[in-house]
DRENZA-704079 format. One line per field, with one value per residue (C-alpha): x, y, z; residue in three letters; chain; residue number from 1. Coordinates in steps of 0.2 Angstrom, whole numbers. Example, Ala and Ser with C-alpha at 12.3 -4.5 7.8 and 13.67 -1.06 7.14 Angstrom:
BEGIN
xx <- (62 / 68)
yy <- (-22 / -5)
zz <- (39 / 36)
rest <- (ALA / SER)
kette <- (A / A)
nr <- (1 / 2)
***
This chain:
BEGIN
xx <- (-149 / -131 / -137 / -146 / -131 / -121 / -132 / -131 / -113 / -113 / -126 / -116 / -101 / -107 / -114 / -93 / -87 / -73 / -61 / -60 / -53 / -39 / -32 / -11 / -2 / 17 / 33 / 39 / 24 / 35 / 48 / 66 / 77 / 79 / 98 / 97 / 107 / 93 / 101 / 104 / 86 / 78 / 65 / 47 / 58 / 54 / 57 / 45 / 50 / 31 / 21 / 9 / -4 / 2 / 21 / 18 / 18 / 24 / 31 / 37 / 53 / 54 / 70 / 67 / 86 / 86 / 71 / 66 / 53 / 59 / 46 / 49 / 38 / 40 / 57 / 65 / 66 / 51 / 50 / 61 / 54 / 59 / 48 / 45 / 41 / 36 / 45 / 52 / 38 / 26 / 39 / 36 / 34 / 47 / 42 / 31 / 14 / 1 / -12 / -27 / -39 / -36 / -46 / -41 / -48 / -46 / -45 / -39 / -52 / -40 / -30 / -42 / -50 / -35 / -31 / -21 / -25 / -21 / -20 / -16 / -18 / -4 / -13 / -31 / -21 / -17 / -2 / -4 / 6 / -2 / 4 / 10 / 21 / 40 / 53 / 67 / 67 / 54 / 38 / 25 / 12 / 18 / 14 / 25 / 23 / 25 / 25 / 8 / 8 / 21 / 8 / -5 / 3 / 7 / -12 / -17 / -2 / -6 / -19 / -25 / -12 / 4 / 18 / 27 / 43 / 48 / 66 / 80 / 99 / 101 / 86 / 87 / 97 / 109 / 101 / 83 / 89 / 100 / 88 / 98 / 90 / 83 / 71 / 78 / 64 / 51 / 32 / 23 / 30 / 39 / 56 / 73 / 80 / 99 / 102 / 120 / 134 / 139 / 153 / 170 / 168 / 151 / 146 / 126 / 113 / 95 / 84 / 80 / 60 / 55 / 39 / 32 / 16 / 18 / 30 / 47 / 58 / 77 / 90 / 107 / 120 / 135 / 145 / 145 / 142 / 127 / 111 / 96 / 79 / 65 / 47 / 31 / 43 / 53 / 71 / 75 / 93 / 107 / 123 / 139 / 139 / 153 / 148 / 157 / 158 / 157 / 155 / 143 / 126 / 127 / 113 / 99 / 89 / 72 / 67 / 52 / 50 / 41 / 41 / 53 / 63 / 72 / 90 / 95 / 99 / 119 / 118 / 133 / 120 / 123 / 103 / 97 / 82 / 70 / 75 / 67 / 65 / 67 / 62 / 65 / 55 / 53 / 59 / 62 / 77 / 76 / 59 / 64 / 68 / 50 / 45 / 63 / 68 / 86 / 100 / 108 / 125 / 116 / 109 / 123 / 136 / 130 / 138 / 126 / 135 / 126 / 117 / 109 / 103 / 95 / 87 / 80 / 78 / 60 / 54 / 56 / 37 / 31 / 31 / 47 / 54 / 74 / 85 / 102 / 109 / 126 / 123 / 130 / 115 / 122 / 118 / 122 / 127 / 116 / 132 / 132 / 123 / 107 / 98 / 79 / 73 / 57 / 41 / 30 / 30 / 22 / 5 / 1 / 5 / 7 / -13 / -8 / 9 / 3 / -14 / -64 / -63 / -63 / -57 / -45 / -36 / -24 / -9)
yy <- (304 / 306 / 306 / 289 / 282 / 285 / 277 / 262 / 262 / 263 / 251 / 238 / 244 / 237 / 219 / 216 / 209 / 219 / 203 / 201 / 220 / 216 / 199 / 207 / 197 / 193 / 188 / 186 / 184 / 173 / 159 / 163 / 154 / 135 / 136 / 152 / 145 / 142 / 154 / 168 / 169 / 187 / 184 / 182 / 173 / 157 / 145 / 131 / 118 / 111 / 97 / 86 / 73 / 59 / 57 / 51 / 56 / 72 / 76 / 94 / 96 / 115 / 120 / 130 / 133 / 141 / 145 / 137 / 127 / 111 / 103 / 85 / 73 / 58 / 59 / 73 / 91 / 100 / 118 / 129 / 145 / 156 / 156 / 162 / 152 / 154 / 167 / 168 / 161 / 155 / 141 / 132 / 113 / 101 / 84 / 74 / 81 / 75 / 90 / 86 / 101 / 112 / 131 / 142 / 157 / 153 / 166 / 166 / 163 / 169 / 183 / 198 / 188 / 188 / 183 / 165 / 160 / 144 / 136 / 118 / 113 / 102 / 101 / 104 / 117 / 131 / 128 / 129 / 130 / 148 / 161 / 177 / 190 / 187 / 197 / 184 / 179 / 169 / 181 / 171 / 164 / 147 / 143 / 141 / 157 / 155 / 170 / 169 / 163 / 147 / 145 / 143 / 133 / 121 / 120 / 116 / 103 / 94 / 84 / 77 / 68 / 76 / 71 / 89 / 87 / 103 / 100 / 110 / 109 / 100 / 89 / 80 / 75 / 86 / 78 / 85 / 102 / 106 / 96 / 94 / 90 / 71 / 69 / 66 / 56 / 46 / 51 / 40 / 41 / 56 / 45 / 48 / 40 / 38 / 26 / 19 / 26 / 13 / 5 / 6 / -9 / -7 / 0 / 1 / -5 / -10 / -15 / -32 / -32 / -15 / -6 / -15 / 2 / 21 / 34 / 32 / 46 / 47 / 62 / 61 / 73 / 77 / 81 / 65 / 56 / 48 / 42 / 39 / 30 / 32 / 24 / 29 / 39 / 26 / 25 / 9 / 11 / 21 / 19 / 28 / 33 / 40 / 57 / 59 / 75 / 83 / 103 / 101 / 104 / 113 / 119 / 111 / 104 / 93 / 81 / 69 / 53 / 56 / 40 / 25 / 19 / 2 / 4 / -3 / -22 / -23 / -7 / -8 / -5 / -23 / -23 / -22 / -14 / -3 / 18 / 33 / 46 / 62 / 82 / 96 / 102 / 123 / 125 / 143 / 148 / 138 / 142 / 143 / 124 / 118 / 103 / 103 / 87 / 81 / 80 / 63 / 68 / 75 / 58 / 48 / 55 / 48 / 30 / 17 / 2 / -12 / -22 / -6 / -3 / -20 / -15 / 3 / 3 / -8 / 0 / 19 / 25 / 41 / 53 / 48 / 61 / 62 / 79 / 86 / 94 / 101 / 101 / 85 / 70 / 70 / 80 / 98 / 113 / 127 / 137 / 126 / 127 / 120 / 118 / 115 / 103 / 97 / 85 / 90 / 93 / 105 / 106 / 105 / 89 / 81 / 73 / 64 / 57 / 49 / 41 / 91 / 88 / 100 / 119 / 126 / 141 / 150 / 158)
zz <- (1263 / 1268 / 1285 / 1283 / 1273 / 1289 / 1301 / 1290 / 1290 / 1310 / 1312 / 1299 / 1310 / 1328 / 1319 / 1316 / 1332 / 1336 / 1335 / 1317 / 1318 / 1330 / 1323 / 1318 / 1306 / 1315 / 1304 / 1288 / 1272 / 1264 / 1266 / 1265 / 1255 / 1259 / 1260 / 1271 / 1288 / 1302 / 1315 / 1302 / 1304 / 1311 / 1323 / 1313 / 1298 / 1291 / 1281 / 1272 / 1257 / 1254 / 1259 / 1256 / 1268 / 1257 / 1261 / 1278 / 1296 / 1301 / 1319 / 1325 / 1336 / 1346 / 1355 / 1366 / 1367 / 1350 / 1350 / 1334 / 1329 / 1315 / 1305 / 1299 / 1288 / 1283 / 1294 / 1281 / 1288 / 1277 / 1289 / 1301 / 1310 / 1323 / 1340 / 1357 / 1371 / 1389 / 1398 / 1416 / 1427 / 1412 / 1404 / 1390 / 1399 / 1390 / 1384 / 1372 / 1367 / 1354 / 1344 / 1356 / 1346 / 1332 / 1331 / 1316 / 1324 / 1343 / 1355 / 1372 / 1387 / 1400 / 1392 / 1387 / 1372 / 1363 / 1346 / 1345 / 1324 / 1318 / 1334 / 1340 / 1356 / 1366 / 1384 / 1391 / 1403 / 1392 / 1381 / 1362 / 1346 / 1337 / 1327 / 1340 / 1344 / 1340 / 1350 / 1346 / 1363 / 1377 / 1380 / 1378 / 1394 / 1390 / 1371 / 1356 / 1345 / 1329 / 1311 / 1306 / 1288 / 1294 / 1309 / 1294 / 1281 / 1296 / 1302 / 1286 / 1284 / 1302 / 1309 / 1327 / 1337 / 1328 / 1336 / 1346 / 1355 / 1364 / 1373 / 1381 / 1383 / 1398 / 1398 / 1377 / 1367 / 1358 / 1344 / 1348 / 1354 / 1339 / 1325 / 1306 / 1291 / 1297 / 1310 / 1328 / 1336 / 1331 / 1322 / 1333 / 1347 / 1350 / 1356 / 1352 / 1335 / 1333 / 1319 / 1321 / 1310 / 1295 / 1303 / 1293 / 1286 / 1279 / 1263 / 1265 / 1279 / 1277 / 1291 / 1292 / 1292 / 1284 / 1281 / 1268 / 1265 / 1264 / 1254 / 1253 / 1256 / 1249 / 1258 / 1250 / 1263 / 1250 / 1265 / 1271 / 1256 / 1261 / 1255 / 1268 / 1265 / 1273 / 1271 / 1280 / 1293 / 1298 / 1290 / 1278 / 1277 / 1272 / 1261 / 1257 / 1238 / 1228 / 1221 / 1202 / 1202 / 1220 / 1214 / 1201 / 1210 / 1227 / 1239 / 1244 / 1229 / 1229 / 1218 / 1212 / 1203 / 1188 / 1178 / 1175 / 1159 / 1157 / 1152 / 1133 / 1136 / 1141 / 1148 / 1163 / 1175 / 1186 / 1192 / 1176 / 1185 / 1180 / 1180 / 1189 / 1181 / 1190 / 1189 / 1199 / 1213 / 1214 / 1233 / 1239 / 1231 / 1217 / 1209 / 1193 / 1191 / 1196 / 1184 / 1174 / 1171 / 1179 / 1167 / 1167 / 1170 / 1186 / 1191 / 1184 / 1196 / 1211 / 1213 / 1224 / 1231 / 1220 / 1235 / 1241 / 1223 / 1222 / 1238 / 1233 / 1215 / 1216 / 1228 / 1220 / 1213 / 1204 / 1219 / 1228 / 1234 / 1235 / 1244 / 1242 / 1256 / 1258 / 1278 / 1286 / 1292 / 1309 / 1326 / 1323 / 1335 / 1336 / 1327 / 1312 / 1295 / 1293 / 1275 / 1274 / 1262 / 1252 / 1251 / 1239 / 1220 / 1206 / 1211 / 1193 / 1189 / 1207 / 1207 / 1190 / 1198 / 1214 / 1211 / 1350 / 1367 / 1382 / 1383 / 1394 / 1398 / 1384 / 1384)
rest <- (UNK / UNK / UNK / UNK / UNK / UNK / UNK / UNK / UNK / UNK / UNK / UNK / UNK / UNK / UNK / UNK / UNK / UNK / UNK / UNK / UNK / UNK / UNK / UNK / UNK / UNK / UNK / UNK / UNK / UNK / UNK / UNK / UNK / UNK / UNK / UNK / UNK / UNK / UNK / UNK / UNK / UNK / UNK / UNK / UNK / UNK / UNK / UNK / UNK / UNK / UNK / UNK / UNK / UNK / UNK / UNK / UNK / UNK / UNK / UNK / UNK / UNK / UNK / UNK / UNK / UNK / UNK / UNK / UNK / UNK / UNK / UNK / UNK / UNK / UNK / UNK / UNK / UNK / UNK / UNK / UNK / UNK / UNK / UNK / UNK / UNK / UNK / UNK / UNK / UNK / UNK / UNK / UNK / UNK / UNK / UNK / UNK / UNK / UNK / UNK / UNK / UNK / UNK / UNK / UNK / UNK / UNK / UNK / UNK / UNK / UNK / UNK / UNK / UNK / UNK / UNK / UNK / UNK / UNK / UNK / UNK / UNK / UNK / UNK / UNK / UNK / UNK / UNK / UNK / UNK / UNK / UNK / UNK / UNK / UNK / UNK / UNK / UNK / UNK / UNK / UNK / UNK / UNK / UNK / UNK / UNK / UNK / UNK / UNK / UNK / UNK / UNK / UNK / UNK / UNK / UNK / UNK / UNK / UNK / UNK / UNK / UNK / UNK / UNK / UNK / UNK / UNK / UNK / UNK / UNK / UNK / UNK / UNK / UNK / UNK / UNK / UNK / UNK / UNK / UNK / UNK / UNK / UNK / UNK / UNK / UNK / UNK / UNK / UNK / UNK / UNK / UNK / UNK / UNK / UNK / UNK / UNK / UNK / UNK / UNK / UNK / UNK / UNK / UNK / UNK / UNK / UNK / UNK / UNK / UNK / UNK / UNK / UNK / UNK / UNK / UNK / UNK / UNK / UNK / UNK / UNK / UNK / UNK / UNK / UNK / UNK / UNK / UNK / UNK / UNK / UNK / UNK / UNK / UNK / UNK / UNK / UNK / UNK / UNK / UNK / UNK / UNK / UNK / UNK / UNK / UNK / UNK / UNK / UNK / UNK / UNK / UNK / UNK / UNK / UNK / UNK / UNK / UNK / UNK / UNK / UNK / UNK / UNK / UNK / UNK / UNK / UNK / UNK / UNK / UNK / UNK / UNK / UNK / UNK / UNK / UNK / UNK / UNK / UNK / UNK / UNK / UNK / UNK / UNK / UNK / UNK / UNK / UNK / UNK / UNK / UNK / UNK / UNK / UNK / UNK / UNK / UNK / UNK / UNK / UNK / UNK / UNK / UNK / UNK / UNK / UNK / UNK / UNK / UNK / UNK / UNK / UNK / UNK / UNK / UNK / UNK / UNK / UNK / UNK / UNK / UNK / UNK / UNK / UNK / UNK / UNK / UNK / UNK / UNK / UNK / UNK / UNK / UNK / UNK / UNK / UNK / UNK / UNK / UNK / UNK / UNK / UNK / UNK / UNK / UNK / UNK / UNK / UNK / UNK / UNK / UNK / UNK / UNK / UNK / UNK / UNK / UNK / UNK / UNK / UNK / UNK / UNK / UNK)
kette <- (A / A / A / A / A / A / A / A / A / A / A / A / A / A / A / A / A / A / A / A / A / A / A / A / A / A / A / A / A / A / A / A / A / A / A / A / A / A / A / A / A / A / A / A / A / A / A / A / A / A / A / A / A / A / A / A / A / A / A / A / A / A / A / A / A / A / A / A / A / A / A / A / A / A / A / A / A / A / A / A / A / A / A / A / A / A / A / A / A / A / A / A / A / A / A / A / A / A / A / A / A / A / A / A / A / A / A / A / A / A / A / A / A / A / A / A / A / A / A / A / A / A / A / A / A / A / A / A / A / A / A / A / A / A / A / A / A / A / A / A / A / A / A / A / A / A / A / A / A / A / A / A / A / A / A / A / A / A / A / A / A / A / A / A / A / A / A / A / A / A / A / A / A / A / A / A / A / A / A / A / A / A / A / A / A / A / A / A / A / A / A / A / A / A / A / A / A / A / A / A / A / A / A / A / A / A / A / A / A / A / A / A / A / A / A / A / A / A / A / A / A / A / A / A / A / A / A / A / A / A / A / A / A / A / A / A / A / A / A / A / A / A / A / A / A / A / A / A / A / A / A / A / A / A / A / A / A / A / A / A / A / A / A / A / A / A / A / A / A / A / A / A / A / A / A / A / A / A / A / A / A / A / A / A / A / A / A / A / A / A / A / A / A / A / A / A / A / A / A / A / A / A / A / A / A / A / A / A / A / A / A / A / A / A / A / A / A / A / A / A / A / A / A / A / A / A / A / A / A / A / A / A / A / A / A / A / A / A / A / A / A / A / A / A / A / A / A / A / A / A / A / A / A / A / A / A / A / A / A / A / A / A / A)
nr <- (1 / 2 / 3 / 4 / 5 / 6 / 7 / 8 / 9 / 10 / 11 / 12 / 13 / 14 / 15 / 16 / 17 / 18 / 19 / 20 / 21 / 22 / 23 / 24 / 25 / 26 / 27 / 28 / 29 / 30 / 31 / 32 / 33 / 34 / 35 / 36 / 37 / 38 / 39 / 40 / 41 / 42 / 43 / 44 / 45 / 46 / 47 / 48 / 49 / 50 / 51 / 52 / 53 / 54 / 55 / 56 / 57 / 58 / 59 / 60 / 61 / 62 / 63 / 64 / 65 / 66 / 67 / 68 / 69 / 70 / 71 / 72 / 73 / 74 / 75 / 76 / 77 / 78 / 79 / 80 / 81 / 82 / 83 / 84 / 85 / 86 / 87 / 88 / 89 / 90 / 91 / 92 / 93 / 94 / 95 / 96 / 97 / 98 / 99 / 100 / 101 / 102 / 103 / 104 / 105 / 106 / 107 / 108 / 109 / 110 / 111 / 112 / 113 / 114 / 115 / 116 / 117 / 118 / 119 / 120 / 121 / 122 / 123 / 124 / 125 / 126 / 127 / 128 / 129 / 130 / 131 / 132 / 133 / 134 / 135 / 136 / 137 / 138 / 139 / 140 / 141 / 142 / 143 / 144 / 145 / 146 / 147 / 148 / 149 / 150 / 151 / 152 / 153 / 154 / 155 / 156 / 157 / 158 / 159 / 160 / 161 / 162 / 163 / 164 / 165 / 166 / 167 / 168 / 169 / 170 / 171 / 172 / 173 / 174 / 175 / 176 / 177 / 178 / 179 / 180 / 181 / 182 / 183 / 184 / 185 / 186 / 187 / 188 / 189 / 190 / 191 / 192 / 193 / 194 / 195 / 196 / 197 / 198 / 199 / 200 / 201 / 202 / 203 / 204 / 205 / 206 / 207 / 208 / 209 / 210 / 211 / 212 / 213 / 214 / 215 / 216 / 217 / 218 / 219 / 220 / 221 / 222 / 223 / 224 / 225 / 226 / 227 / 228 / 229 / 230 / 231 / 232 / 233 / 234 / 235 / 236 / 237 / 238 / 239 / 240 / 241 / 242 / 243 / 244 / 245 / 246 / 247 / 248 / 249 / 250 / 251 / 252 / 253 / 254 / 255 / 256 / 257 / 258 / 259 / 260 / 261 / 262 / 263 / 264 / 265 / 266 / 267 / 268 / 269 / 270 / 271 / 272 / 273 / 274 / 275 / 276 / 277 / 278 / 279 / 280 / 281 / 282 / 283 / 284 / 285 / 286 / 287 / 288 / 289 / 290 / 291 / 292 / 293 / 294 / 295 / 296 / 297 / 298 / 299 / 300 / 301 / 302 / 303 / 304 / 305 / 306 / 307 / 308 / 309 / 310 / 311 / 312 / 313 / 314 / 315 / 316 / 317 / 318 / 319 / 320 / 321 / 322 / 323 / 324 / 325 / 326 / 327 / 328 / 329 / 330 / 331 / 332 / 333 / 334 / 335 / 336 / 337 / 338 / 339 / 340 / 341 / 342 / 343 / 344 / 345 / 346 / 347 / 348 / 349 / 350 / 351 / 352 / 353 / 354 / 355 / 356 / 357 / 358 / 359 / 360 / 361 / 362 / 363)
***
């Protein structure tokens, strides 16, 4: 019997195809804090806010000078990891790329059979983005590596024809190859977006002939007293605010519309518009705050010019999301703090609030 119940064991043994033995799991399990700076992070670390399909289009931006990879939806920063690209002789190509074919459990057809999970393919020629090895510098054939469990929780966030811009010092904006909290180019497209400053004179800017569809996005820099809009990935406007009470929150802090209220009648409110309502979101960090709601001395000490109220405030819907960042809005040197912010909240409640082609060789 013993005997049998081994030959049973070996026979079940060689059925297993050897490749689901020899899959590693490379970086960090979990996401670091959001307001841990981007280049304290160790080689494998990473950092994820949340997400969600339904806030809009998401674009990915890699530096290969920093090698980092900045993940943006609905044109607000939503992921940061560390990578490795192409080394000496197998560069990672710069440029724009769409996803062309996504293969959870891909393997290389050129490289030995080996394993490249959660792969999303950016040509026919070989070069992917797929969880690999992470030495904290390039050592890859020519593919963006990535920490395994970011490499997943960005497959499952993507679809086909996600927007990747992979740039280099020298060749991109500084813009593109240092990416800050805002997204540096456009979904769609994969161009360059510099929104003007607000010239000294202007308190608040919208665009003449807006989206009219799709999520609205709100990013309030304390640093530069700045509040940015954002709808369906393109930005709406910005203004200067007047924060009451400068010290009072600090670090990166993610909120969501939960429902609206109408202020008493004579309330000094000059819109006399309808109210969000708004709760915290549990970002990485700051868990312990998921689903609370905000106090209104919170709210309350963030001072919108008027005209950009009039605009905004009609627009807001259970599900709008708004950030606070301490890091500025502008372009960023690689040296410089970076916070990473949020797009999704409580998975409890959210559902109730807002109603292939050809294979090539891998590397």
């Amino acid at each position: 019997m013993p005997r049998l119940g081994f030959t049973l064991l070996l026979a079940v043994t060689l059925l297993v195809s050897p490749a689901s033995f020899a899959v590693p799991f490379w970086g960090e399990k979990q996401s670091s804090p959001v307001d841990t700076p981007s280049d304290q992070l160790v080689p494998g670390a990473w950092i994820w806010g949340g997400d969600d399909k339904r806030y809009g289009p998401m674009a990915v931006v890699v530096s290969l000078t920093e090698q980092r990879a900045y993940v943006y939806r609905n044109g607000i920063l939503i992921g940061v990891t560390t990578v490795s690209t192409g080394r000496q002789g197998y560069e990672t190509p710069t440029g724009v790329f769409t996803v062309l074919q996504k293969d959870k459990d891909h393997h290389s057809n050129l490289y030995g059979n080996a394993p490249m999970p959660y792969q999303q393919r950016l040509t026919w020629d070989g070069v992917a983005l797929h969880a690999g090895g992470l030495p904290g510098y390039p050592e890859s054939h020519g593919c963006v590596h990535m920490p395994t469990e970011f490499a997943r929780l960005l497959f499952d966030s993507s679809n086909l024809g996600m927007t990747v811009v992979v740039a280099k010092e020298g060749q991109a904006s500084v813009s593109v190859v240092h990416p800050g909290p805002l997204s540096p180019i456009d979904a769609r497209t994969g161009a360059d977006v510099d929104m003007p400053l607000l010239s000294s004179g202007n308190s608040w800017r919208w665009v003449m002939d807006p989206p009219t569809e799709g999520p609205i996005s709100l990013v309030l820099s304390r640093s530069d007293q700045l509040l940015v809009a954002y709808r369906n990935g393109t930005e709406i406007g910005r203004s200067r605010v007047e924060l009451k009470r400068p010290d009072h929150v600090k670090g990166t802090r993610a909120y969501i519309v939960e429902g609206s209220y109408q202020p008493p009648h004579g309330s000094a409110d000059p819109a006399q518009a309808t109210q969000p309502t708004w709760i915290a979101i549990g970002v990485p960090g700051y868990e312990n705050a998921s689903g609370q709601a905000v106090p209104a001395d919170v709210v309350n000490q963030v001072v919108v010019p008027d005209g950009f109220k009039a605009k905004i405030l009609p627009i807001l819907s259970p599900g709008t999301v708004l950030v606070a960042t301490d890091a500025h809005l502008s372009a960023q040197n690689s040296g410089e703090h970076l916070r990473v912010i949020d797009s999704v909240g409580p998975s409890s409640w959210l559902d109730d609030v807002v109603t292939e082609g050809a294979a090539g060789a891998e590397r």
